[in-house]
Structure formats: C-alpha cells, structure tokens
C-alpha positions in Angstrom: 0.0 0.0 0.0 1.4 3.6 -1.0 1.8 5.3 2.3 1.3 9.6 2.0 3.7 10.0 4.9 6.5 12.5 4.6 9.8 12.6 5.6 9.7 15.7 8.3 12.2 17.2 6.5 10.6 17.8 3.6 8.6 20.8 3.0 4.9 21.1 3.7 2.7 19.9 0.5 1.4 23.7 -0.7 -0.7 24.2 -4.2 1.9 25.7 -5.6 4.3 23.3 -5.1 2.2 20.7 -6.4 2.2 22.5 -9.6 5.8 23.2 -9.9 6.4 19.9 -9.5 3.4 19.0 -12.1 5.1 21.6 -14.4 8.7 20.4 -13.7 7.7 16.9 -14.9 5.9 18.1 -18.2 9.2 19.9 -18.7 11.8 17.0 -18.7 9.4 15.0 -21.0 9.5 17.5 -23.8 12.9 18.4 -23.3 13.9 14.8 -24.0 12.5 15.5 -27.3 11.9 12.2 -30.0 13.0 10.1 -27.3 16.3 8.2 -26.6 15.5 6.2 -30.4 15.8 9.4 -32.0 18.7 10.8 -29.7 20.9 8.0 -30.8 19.8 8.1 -34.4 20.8 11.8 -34.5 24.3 10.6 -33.3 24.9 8.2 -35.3 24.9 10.6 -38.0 27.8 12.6 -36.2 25.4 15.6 -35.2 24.7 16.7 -32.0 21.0 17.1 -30.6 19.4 20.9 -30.1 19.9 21.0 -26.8 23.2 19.5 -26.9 24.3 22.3 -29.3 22.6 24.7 -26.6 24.7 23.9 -23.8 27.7 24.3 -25.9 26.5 27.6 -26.8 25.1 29.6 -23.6 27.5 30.6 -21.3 28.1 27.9 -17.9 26.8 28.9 -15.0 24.7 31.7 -16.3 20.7 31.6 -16.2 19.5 30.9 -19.6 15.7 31.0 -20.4 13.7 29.3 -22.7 10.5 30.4 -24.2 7.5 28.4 -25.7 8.7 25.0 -24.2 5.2 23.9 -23.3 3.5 25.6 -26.8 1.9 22.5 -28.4 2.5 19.9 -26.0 -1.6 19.2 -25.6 -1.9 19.1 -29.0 -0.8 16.3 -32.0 -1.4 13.4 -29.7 1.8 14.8 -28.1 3.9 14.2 -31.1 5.4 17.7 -31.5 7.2 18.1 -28.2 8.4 22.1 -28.2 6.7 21.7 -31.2 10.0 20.6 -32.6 12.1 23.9 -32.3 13.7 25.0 -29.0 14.1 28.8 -28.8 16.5 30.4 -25.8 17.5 33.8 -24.7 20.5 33.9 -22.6 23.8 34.5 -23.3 26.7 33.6 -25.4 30.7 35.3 -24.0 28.8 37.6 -21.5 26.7 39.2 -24.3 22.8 38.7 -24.5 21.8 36.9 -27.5 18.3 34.8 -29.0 18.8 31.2 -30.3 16.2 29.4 -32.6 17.3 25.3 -32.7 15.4 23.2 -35.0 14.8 19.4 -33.0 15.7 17.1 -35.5 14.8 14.4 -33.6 11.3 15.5 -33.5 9.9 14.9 -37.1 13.3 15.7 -38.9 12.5 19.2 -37.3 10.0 19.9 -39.9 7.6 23.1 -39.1 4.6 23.0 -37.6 2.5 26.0 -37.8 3.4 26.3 -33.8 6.6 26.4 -35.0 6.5 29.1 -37.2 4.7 31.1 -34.0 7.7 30.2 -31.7 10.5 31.7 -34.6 8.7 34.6 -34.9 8.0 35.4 -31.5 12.1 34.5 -31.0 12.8 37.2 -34.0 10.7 39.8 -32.2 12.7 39.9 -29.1 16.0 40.0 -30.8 14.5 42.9 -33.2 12.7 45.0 -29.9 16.1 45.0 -28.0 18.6 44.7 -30.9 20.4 41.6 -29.3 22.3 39.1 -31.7 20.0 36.0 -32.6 21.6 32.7 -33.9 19.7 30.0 -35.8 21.1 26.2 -35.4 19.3 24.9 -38.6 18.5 21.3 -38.7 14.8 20.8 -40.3 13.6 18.7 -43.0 11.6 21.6 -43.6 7.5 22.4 -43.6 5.7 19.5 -42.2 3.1 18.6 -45.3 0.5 17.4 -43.5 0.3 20.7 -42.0 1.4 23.0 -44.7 -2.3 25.3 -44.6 -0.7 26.5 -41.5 2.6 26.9 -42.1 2.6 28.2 -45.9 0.2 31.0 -46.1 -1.0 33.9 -44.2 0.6 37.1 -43.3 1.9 35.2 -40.1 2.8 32.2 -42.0 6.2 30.9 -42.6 7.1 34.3 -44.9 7.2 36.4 -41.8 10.6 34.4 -40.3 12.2 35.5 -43.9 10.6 39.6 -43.6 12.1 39.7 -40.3 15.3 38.6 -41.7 15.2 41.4 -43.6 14.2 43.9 -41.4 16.7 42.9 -38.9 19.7 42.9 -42.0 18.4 46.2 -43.8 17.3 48.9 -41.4 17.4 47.3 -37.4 21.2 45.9 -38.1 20.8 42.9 -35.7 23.4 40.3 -36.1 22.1 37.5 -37.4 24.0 34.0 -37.5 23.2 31.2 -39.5 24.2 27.2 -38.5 23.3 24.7 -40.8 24.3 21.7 -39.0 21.6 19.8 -40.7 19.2 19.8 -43.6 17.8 23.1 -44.5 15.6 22.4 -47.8 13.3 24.9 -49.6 11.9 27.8 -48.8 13.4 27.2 -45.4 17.3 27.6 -46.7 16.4 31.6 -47.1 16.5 32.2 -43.3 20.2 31.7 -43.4 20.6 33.3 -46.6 19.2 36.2 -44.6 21.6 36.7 -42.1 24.7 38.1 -41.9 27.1 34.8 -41.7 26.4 31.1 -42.5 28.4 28.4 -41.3 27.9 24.7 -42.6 29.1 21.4 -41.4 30.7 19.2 -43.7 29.3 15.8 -44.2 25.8 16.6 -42.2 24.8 19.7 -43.3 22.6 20.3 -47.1 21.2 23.9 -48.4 19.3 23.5 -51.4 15.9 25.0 -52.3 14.6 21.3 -53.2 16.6 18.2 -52.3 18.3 15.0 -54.7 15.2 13.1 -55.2 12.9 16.2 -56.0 15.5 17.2 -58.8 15.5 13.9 -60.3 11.7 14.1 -60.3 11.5 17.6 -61.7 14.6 17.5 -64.0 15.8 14.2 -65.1 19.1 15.1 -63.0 21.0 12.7 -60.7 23.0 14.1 -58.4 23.8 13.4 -54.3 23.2 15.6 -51.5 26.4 16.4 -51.1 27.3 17.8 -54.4 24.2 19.1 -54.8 24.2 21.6 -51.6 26.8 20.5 -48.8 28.9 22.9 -47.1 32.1 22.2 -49.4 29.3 22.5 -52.7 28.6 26.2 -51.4 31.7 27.3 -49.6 34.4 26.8 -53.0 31.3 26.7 -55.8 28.5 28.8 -55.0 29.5 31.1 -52.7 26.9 30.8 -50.2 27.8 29.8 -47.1 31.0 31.8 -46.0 32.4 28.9 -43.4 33.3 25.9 -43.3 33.4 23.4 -40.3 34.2 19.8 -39.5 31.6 19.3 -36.9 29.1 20.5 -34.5 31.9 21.5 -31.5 34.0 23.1 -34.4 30.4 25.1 -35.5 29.7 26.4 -31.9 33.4 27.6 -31.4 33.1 29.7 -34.5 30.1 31.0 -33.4 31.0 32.1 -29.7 34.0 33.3 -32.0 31.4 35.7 -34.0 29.8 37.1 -31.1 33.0 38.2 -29.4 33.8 40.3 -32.4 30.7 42.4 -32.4 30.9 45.8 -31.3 29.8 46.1 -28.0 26.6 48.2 -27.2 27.0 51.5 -27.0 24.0 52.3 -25.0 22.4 51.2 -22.0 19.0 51.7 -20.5 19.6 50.5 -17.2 20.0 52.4 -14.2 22.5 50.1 -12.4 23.7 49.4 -8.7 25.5 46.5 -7.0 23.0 43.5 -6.7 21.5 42.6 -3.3 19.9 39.7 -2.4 16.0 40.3 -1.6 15.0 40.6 2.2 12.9 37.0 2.0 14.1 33.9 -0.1 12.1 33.3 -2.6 11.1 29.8 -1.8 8.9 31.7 1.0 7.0 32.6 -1.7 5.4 28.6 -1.3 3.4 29.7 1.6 2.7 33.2 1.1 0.7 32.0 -2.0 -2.7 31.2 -0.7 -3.8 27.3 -1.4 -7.4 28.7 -2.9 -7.0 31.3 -5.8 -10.3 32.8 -4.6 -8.3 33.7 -0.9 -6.1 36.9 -0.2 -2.5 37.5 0.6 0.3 40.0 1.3 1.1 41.7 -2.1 3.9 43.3 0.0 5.3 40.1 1.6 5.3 38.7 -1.9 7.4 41.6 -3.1 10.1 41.6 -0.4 11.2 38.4 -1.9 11.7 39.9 -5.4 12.6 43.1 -5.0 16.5 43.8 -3.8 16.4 44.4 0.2 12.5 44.3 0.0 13.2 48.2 -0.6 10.0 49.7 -2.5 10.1 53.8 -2.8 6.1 52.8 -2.6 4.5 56.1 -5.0 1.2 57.1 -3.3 1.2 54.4 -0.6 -1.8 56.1 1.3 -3.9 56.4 -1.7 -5.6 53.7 -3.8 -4.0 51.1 -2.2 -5.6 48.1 -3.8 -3.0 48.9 -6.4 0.4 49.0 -5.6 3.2 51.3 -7.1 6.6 52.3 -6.5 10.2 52.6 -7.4 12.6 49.2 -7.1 15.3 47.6 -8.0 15.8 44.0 -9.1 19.2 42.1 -8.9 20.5 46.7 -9.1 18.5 47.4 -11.9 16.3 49.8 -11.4 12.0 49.2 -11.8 8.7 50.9 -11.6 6.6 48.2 -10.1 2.6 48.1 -10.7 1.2 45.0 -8.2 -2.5 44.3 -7.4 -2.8 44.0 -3.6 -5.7 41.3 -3.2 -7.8 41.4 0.2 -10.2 44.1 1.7 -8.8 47.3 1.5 -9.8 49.3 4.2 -10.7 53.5 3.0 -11.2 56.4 4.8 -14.7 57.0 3.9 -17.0 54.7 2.2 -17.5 50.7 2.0 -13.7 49.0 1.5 -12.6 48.2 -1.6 -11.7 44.8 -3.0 -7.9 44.2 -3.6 -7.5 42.9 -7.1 -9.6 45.3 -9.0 -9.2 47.9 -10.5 -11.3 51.4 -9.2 -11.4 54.5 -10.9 -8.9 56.4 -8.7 -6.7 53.2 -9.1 -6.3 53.4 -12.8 -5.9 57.1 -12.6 -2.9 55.9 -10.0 -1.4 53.8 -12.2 -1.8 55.9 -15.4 0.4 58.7 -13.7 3.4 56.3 -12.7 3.7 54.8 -15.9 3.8 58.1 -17.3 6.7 59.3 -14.3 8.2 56.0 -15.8 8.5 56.5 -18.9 9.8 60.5 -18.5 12.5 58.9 -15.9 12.9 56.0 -18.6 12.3 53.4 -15.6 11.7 50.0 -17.3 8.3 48.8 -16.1 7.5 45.3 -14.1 4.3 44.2 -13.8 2.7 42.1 -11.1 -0.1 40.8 -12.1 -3.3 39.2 -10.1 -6.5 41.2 -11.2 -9.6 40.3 -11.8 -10.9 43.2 -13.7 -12.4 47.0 -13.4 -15.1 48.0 -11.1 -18.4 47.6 -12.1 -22.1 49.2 -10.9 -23.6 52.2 -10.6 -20.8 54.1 -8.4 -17.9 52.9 -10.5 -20.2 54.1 -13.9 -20.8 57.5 -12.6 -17.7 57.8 -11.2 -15.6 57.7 -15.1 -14.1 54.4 -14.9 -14.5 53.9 -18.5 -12.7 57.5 -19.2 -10.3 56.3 -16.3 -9.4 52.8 -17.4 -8.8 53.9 -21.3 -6.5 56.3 -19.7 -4.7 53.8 -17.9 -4.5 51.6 -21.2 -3.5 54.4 -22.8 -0.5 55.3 -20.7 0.9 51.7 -21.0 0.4 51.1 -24.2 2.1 54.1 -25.3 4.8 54.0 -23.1 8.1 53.4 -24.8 10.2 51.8 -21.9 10.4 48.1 -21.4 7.7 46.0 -19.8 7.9 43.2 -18.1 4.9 41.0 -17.2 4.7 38.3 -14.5 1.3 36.7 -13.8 1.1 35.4 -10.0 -2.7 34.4 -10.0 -5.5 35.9 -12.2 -5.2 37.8 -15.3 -8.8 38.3 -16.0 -11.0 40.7 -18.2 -9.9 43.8 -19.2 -7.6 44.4 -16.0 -5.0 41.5 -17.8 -5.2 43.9 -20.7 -4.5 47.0 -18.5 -1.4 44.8 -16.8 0.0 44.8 -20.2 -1.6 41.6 -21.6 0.3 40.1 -24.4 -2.0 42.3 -27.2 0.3 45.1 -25.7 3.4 43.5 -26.9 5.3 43.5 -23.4 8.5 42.6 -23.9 8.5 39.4 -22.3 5.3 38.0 -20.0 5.6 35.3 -17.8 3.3 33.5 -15.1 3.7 31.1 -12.2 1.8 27.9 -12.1 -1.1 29.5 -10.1 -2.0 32.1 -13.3 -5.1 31.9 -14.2 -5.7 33.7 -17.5 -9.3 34.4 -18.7 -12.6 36.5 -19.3 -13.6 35.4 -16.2 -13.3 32.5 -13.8 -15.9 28.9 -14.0 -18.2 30.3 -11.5 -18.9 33.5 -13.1 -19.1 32.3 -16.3 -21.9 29.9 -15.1 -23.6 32.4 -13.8 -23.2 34.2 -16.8 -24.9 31.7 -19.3 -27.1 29.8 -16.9 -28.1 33.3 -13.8 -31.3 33.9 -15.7 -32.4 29.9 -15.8 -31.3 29.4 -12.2 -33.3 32.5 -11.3 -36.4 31.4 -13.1 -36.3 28.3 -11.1 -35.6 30.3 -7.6 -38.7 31.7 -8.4 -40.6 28.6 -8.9 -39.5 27.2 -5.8 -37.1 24.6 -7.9 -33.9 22.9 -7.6 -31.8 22.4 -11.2 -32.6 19.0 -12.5 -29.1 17.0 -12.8 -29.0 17.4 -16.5 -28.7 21.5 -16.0 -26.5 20.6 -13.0 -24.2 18.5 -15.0 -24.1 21.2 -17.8 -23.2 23.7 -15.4 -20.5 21.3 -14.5 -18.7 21.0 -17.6 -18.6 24.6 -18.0 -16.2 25.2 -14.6 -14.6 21.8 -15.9 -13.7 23.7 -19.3 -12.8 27.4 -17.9 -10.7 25.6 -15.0 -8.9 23.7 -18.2 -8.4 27.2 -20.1 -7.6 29.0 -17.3 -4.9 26.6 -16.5 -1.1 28.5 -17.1 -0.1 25.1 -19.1 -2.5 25.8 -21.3 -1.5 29.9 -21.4 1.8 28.2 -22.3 0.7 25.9 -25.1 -0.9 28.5 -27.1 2.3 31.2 -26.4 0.2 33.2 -24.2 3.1 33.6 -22.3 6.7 33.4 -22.8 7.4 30.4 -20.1 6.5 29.2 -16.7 8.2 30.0 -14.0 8.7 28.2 -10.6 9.1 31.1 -7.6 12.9 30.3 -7.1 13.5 31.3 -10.6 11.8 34.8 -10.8 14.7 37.2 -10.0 17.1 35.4 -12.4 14.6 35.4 -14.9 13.4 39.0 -14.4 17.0 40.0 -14.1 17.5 38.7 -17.5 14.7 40.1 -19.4 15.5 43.4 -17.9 19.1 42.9 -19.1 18.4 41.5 -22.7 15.8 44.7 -23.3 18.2 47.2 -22.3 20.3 46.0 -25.0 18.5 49.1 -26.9 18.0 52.5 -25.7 15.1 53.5 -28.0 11.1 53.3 -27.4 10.2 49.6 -26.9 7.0 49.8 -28.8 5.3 46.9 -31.2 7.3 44.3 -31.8 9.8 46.6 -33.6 10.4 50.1 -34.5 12.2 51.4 -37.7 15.0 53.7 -37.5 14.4 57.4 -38.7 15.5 57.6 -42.3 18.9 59.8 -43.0 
C-alpha cells in the first residue's frame, strides 16, 4: 500500500508546489524531445541534438531562459514536443543573445505552424532590443500534413524570412546562421538572410529542393552532397561563407562571432550593485494562498523579489488596492505596478476589494507609468486582477474614461515592460497589466496564473443566472442534467484558465517556478536594455537619413 507520509524534513505539500512539480515533470518530458531512439539516431549521423548544441552555446553557469517549451504539448497526440524547435535567450561570451534550434529528432524538425509562432515570436525579441539571434538549422523543412498553416497567411512561414530582412536592412541585428543539418526549400532563405552562414561538412545540405525532388522535376541525378553541402557552397557557390568539421567546431566559431561584435553603446539601465531580496524566494510557497479565490500579502510577496524588499512605494496612502513604486531588481532599477488582493480598508466609504481595479486606481497607475517613462524606468508588472469595477458608483464615477486612460498610458509607453502573472489575469484588468495584445516585452506566469474573461463560476452564472433565477422563483432545484451542464462549464474554464495551457498557445513566454523569478526577471531586464530607444510593437524602424 502507498503510504502519503512524509519525511519531516521535507517541506509542507502547498498548491503551488504541487504544480511546480506537475510543471517540472511536463518539462523533462519535452525536453527529451523524440526520445532516446531518435537521440541516438541523430548521433549516429555525427550531429549533435538541439539542446546539446545549446549547452555548448550559452555561457556555464549563467541563467539561460527558454520560451514556448510547453507551446503544443496538448496538442498532436503529443507528437510535437516544443513543437520541434527549441528557442533560448540567454547569453553567449557575456553578451545577451536569442537562439532558434530546430529538434531534429522530432519529425526531422520539420515546421509545424506552432513552430513558425515560436521563430517569430524568438525574432521579435531580438529585433525589440537589438540583441544578436543565432539560428542552429536542422529541419527537413514544412511538415506537409500541416502545410495550410505553415505556408500562407501574413503570419505564415514568410514572416521568419521579412524579419530577416528587417533585422539585415534597417534594425542591423546580427544574425548567424548554422546549418548543421538539412535546411531544404523555402526554409534555406532564413540563413541566406543573415549576416554569416556556417555549414558542417558531411551533415549539413542547403538547397531550395533536395536529390530526389530534382530527379523528379529534371531528369538530374545528383547526391546531396554535391548538390548543396557545405564544401558545394563554400568553394562553388559562394553561399555559405564557413566551413566546419563538426558541430563542436560550429559552436566555437560562433562564440567566436559574437565576441567580435561591437559592443553596445547604450544602455537603459540604471545600475547598482546586486542585493539579495529581504525573504528567499522559496517563501513565496506559503505566502501564495492554497485557494486562488483567498487573499495575501502583495507586499510580503514583493520583499522576496525586490533587492532588500526596498520599494520607494509612490502614493502608498492612496488607492492602495493597487500598488506602485520605485525598485530595484538584482540593481536594476523598476517601476513596479502590483494588485494588492484582500479588503482594503478607505477612509470614507464601504472597502474596496484588492485585485480590482477602481477609478482612482487606474488614474494611480496611469500617472506612474507616465513618471516612468519620462524617468525611462523599465516597467514590471505584477499581475493578479480580476478586472475593473463595475455598478452604478464605478459608472458615474468615469471608470471607462479612467481605465482607457490607464490603457493608454501603458500602451504608449516606450520603456520596457515586463509581465509576471502570480494568479488571475482576468477581463480587461489582464489587458491593462500589459496583456500580451500590448506587446510586453517578455510576460511570464507562475503555475497558479489563471488567464481568462472570467473565472468557471462566473461564467456559469453568466450563461445559466437567468435559468437558475427562473427556477428560484418557482421554488425549484436544477434537474441534474442543468447541473451536470453547469458542470462542464467550470470543468472547461478551469482547463483554459490553467497557465499550461496559457503556455501551449504562447500566451506567455514560459512558466516559471518562484525560485526562478529574480534570475529570470534580471534577464529580461538585461536583454531589453540592449537598446536604448522606445520599446514599442514588436519593432520600431530607424528614422531615415
């Protein structure tokens, strides 16, 4: 019989750590991509896997973080683990770079339309903050079966090869190209897009179509290797500029490239020494309440991301269901916007609930971001909201006028933002927080986010208040047919509202566990003050001279 005692020493079983450790397990099984079979295959063919190449690549001992690892994993039957491309920021001799790996041992690394999201959204962050992005390329190229939603559309697989040339013509971010691999098709103009391509001999082809498809549409016989390896386009055609022997040879010369860059001339950091927060962050497993529904110390929660649990708090005596106020982060320098859930007591009039947004909140808020982005203080959000006021007082009061200005201000504002989701991200307050349709620069959420319309309950009272009400009337109970409707309605908003699924869609840039907040916040913070312009859209053009 499986006994449920625990060792003392082991922490107390919380919610949250219940979903790490969900989360953490989820993780490992797509990281092990096509499985050991495929692993071994892709060595026997003298090539190293994706995330092999990786940990050649990133720096040791420096917090790398990966975005879109769970995007797709619900979907395919689970056949498209990462959905067969593995996308990094971190960094590569000191410097802050983006890295787009195809997975060739998940279905040759062909493209799924996923896939084409998770390049895209990778290209985006390199173009917004003008850091170096490398592409290992090892794909077989579109996956057929899918090709309606891969091929077409303007966010098709044309996009990867517009942002190649935006970046190359008029943003000048370094682009390096790795074909360690197959790159067939349409597919071999991403690295005749960038700046430098590097091929491997012996594994690595570049041809728009392949042997057997030039037999088929010429008569011609001809091998791979001839046809487009690296020796074929390094001494004949002229394009591929290296040469290497292998995949170790490959990532040396690459590491080589970055360090000859020209370092960044700007920076849009205001910088101190680092200091650790005044609570470890693995506190942050009990200050996170076990129901969603229940409040907690917004401010407790801070002090173990914030350097010395320091917070210049901006007009701590007014509105205080939101929370604003200069920071700093591992010494970088922050304007943080928190919701502060629970009752909030006020000096006249009923309390206000923590977690929503009032009318004199927004207007708050509005005015920060706006000292914020004067001061050009990088913005981190901390999200857990459940939406704007509503009724008669919050109508009469402007919170319509009030909440477009608070949109307004963050919408427009041109320094970075940073998103992290502790708990609910619901209705228009998530778009206020800088919801993804605001192009943050990176957003994040624990397990506990929540991200929605609106949460099971209120949605069933939503679609079923007027039945239910007809029956109160009547004197009658719902029959269990009504009862199990209402049922599967929380069943499916609890499934959406789940931050794995967030995650599978790229709702969010990746998953965090508590421990690893500063490091990753640190890092976003770092990579996006890599340029010194207005972060705005998912790039902006240079003024033309």
């Amino acid at each position: 019989m499986k006994s449920d005692a625990r060792p003392a020493t082991l922490e107390p079983r919380t919610r949250l750590r219940e979903l790490v450790e969900e989360l953490r397990r989820l993780e490992a099984k797509l990281r092990r991509g096509g499985g050991p079979e495929r692993i071994e295959r892709q060595h026997q063919q003298g090539k190293r896997t994706a995330r092999e190449r990786l940990d050649l690549l990133l720096d040791k001992n420096s917090y790398a973080q990966e975005t879109g690892l769970l995007v797709a994993y619900d979907e395919y039957k689970g056949t498209a683990p990462a959905a067969g491309v593995v996308t990094v920021v971190g960094r590569v001799g000191g410097r802050e770079a983006v890295v787009v790996a195809n997975d060739a041992t998940v279905k040759a690394g062909s493209w799924w339309p996923e896939t084409i999201k998770k390049i895209l959204r990778a290209q985006e962050i390199a173009m917004r903050s003008r850091v170096p992005i490398i592409y290992l390329v090892d794909s077989a190229g579109v996956n057929l079966p899918y090709q309606g939603g891969v091929f077409p559309g303007q966010y098709g697989a044309a996009r990867i090869f517009y942002y190649n040339s935006i970046m190359r013509r008029y943003l000048h971010v370094p682009q390096i190209a790795a074909v360690m691999g197959p790159c067939v098709a349409g597919g071999a103009y991403l690295p005749a897009l960038s700046d430098t391509i590097i091929m491997v001999e012996g594994t690595s082809f570049m041809g728009l179509g392949g042997a057997n498809l030039v037999k088929g549409a010429t008569g011609q016989t001809i091998d791979n290797e001839t046809l487009g390896g690296a020796r074929t386009h390094t001494e004949l055609s002229g394009v591929a500029h290296y040469r290497v022997a292998n995949d170790e040879e490959c990532i040396a010369k690459i590491r080589e490239f970055v360090s000859e860059l020209p370092p960044v001339q700007t920076s849009a950091l205001s910088l101190i020494e680092s200091r650790e927060a005044a609570r470890p962050e693995m506190e942050l497993y009990d200050l996170i309440p076990e129901d969603h529904r229940q409040p907690y110390d917004a401010r407790a929660v801070l002090e173990c991301i914030i350097d010395e649990g320091h917070l210049d708090e901006f007009q701590a005596d007014y509105a205080k269901e939101m929370i604003t106020g200069h920071a700093r982060i591992r010494g970088i320098q922050v304007g943080i916007i928190a919701n502060s859930r629970g009752l909030v007591r006020t000096q006249t009039g009923p309390p206000k609930f923590g977690g929503i947004i009032y009318t004199t909140s927004a207007e708050k808020v509005a005015y920060f971001i706006e000292v914020c982005n004067r001061q050009r203080t990088p913005l981190v959000f901390i999200q857990d909201v459940s939406g704007f006021m509503v009724g008669a007082e919050a109508e009469h009061s402007g919170i319509i006028r009030a909440g477009a200005r608070f949109v307004e201000a963050m919408a427009t504002a041109s320094v970075p933002k940073i998103v992290l989701t502790i708990n609910h991200a619901s209705g228009a307050g998530y778009y206020a927080m800088a919801g993804q349709g605001f192009d943050p620069d990176f957003i994040f959420s624990w397990p506990t986010g929540r991200m929605g319309v609106m949460e099971g309950d209120s949605a069933v009272q939503a679609i079923y208040g007027t039945q239910l009400d007809k029956l109160k009337r009547a004197g009658q109970e719902p029959d269990e047919q009504l009862k199990a409707e209402m049922e599967r309605v929380r069943a499916d908003y609890e499934h959406q509202l789940d931050a794995k699924y967030a995650a599978a869609r790229g709702f969010v840039d990746a998953v965090l566990a508590p421990e690893e907040t500063r490091a990753a916040l640190e890092l976003a913070l770092r990579v996006a003050a890599n340029f010194s312009g207005p972060h705005l859209g998912q790039f902006v053009l240079p003024p033309l001279v």
